[in-house]
C-alpha positions in Angstrom: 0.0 0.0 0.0 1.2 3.1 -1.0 1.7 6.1 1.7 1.9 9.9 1.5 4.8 11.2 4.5 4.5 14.4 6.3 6.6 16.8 3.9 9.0 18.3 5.7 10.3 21.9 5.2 12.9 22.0 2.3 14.0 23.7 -1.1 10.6 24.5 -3.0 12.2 25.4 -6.1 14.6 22.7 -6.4 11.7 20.1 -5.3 9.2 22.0 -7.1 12.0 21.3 -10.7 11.9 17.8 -10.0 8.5 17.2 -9.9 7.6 19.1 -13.4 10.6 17.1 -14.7 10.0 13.8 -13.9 5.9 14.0 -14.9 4.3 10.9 -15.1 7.8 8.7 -14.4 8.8 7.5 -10.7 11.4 7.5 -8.5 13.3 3.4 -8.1 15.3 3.2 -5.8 17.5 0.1 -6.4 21.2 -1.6 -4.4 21.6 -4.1 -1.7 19.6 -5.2 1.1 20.8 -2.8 4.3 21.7 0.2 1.8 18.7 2.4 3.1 16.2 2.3 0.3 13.0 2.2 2.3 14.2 4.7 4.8 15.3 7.6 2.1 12.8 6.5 -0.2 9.7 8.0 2.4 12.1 11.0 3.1 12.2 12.0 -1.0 8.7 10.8 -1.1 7.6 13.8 1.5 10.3 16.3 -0.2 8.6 15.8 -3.3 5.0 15.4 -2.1 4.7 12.2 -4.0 3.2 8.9 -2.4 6.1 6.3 -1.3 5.8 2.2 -1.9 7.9 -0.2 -0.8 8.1 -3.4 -3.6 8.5 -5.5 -0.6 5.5 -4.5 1.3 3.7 -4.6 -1.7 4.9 -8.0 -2.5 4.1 -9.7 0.7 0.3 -8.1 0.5 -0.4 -9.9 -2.5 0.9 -12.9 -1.5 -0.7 -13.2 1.9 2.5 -14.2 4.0 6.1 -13.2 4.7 9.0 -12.5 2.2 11.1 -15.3 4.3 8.2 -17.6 4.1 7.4 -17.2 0.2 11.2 -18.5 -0.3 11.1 -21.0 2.4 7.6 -22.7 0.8 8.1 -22.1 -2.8 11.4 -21.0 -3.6 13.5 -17.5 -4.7 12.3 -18.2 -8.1 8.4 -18.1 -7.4 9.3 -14.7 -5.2 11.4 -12.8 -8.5 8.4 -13.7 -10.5 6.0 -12.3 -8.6 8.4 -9.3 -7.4 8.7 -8.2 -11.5 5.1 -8.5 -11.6 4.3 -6.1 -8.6 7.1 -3.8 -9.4 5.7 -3.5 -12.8 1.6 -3.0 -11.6 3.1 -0.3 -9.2 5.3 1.6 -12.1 2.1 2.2 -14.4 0.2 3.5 -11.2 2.7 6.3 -10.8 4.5 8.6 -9.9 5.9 7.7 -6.6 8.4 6.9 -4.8 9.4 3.2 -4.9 11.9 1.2 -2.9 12.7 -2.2 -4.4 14.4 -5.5 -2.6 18.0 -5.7 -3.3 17.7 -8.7 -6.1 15.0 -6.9 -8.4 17.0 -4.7 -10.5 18.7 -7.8 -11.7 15.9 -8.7 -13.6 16.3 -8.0 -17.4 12.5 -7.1 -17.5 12.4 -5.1 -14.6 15.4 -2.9 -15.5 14.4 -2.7 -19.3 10.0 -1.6 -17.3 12.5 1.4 -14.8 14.3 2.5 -17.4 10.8 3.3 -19.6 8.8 4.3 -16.7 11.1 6.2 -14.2 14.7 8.2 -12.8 16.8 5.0 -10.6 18.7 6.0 -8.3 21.6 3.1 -7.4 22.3 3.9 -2.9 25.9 2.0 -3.3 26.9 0.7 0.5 29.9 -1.6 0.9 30.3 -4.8 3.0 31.1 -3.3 6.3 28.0 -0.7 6.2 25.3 -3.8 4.8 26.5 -5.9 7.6 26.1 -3.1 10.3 23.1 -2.5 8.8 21.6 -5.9 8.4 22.8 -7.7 11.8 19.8 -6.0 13.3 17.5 -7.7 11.6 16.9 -11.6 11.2 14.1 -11.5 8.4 17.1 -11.8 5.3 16.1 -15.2 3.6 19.4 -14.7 1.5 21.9 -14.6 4.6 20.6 -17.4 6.2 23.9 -19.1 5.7 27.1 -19.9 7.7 28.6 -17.2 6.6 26.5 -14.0 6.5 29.0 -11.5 5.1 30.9 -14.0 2.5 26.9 -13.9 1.5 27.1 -10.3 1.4 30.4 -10.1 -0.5 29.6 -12.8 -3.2 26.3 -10.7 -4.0 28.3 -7.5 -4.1 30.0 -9.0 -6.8 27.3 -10.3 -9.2 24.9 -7.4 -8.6 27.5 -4.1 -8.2 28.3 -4.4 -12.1 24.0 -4.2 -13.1 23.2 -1.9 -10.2 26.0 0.2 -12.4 23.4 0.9 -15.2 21.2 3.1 -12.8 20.3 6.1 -14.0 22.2 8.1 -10.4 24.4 6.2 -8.0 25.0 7.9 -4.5 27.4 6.5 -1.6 25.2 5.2 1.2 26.8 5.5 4.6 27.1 5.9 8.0 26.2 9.8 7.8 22.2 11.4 8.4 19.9 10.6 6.2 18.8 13.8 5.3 22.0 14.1 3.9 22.0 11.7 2.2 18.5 12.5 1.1 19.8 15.7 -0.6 22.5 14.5 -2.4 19.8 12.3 -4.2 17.5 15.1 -4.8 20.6 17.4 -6.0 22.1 14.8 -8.7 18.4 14.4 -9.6 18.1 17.9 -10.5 21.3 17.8 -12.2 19.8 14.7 -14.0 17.0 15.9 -14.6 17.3 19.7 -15.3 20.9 20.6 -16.0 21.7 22.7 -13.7 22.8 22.4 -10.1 24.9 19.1 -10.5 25.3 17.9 -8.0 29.0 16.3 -6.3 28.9 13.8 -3.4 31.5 14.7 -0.7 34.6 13.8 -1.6 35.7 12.6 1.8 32.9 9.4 2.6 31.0 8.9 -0.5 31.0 8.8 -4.3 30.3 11.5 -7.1 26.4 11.7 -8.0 26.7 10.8 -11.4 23.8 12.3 -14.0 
């Protein structure tokens, strides 16, 4: 179920840009499990006065049971197919805001359905910030192994090189989130309008790139 965030108190004109640019497309944000999708996804979502969705949410509604039950009773292939199907119901119902699970950009069909139908945004976290992240939470079908952060670093490597073909990529890390909130909304000016690009700190994180 979609939901519509307080909006806080922010840049009008730069929010305001975004909006008329973007249209009918949404926001996707896509990257690992732990990288903070869902939690900056609902803080652009009230910047921009748009509703915010979370895929998974979404995912286990239709399905009537837990993400970590759908793969323990019929499998991680049963859960992508129906994860491309709800991503794509949500992208023709938008714009919004939408956070997906960390394995749904690999999807040929779901990437090919973004690209048409919205701006991605890649939140790149490395190992030591996922595993921070995700120790806090036992509800991870995928690192139910012996070796959690072997998990993490294996996935790194198969997903990083298709999470590259995001339209934006900005460093998620251990800094507020309303920071990192606005270097999202900056590069997607920059993106979006051509003006105001937008540059990651060079200290912690990574170059927005348009």
């Amino acid at each position: 179920m979609s939901e519509t965030a307080a909006p806080a108190p922010t840049h009008p004109t730069l929010e305001a840009d975004i909006a008329a640019a973007l249209g009918p497309r949404s926001i996707v944000l896509v990257g690992m499990m732990g990288a903070g999708k869902s939690t900056i996804g609902r803080r652009m979502a009230a910047r921009l006065h748009l509703p915010f969705t979370d895929a998974d949410t979404e995912i286990e509604t239709a399905a009537g049971m837990s993400i970590p039950d759908i793969f323990e009773t019929h499998g991680e292939p049963y859960f992508r197919d129906g994860e491309a199907r709800v991503i794509a119901r949500i992208l023709d119902g938008g714009p919004i805001v939408l956070a997906t699970g960390g394995g749904a950009f690999m999807r040929e069909e779901t990437r090919h359905r973004i690209r048409n139908k919205a701006v991605s945004i890649w939140l790149k976290a490395d190992t030591d910030v996922i595993m921070r992240r995700v120790r806090r939470r036992a509800d991870r079908p995928l690192l139910q192994t012996a070796d959690p952060e072997a998990t993490v670093n294996r996935l790194l490597s198969e997903r990083e090189p298709v999470y590259q073909n995001a339209d934006l990529t900005i460093a998620s890390r251990d800094v507020p989130h309303d920071r990192i909130v606005e270097e999202c909304l900056e590069a997607l000016h920059a993106h979006l309008c051509g003006a105001r690009p937008a540059v990651a700190p060079t200290d912690d994180g990574l170059n927005a790139t348009p």
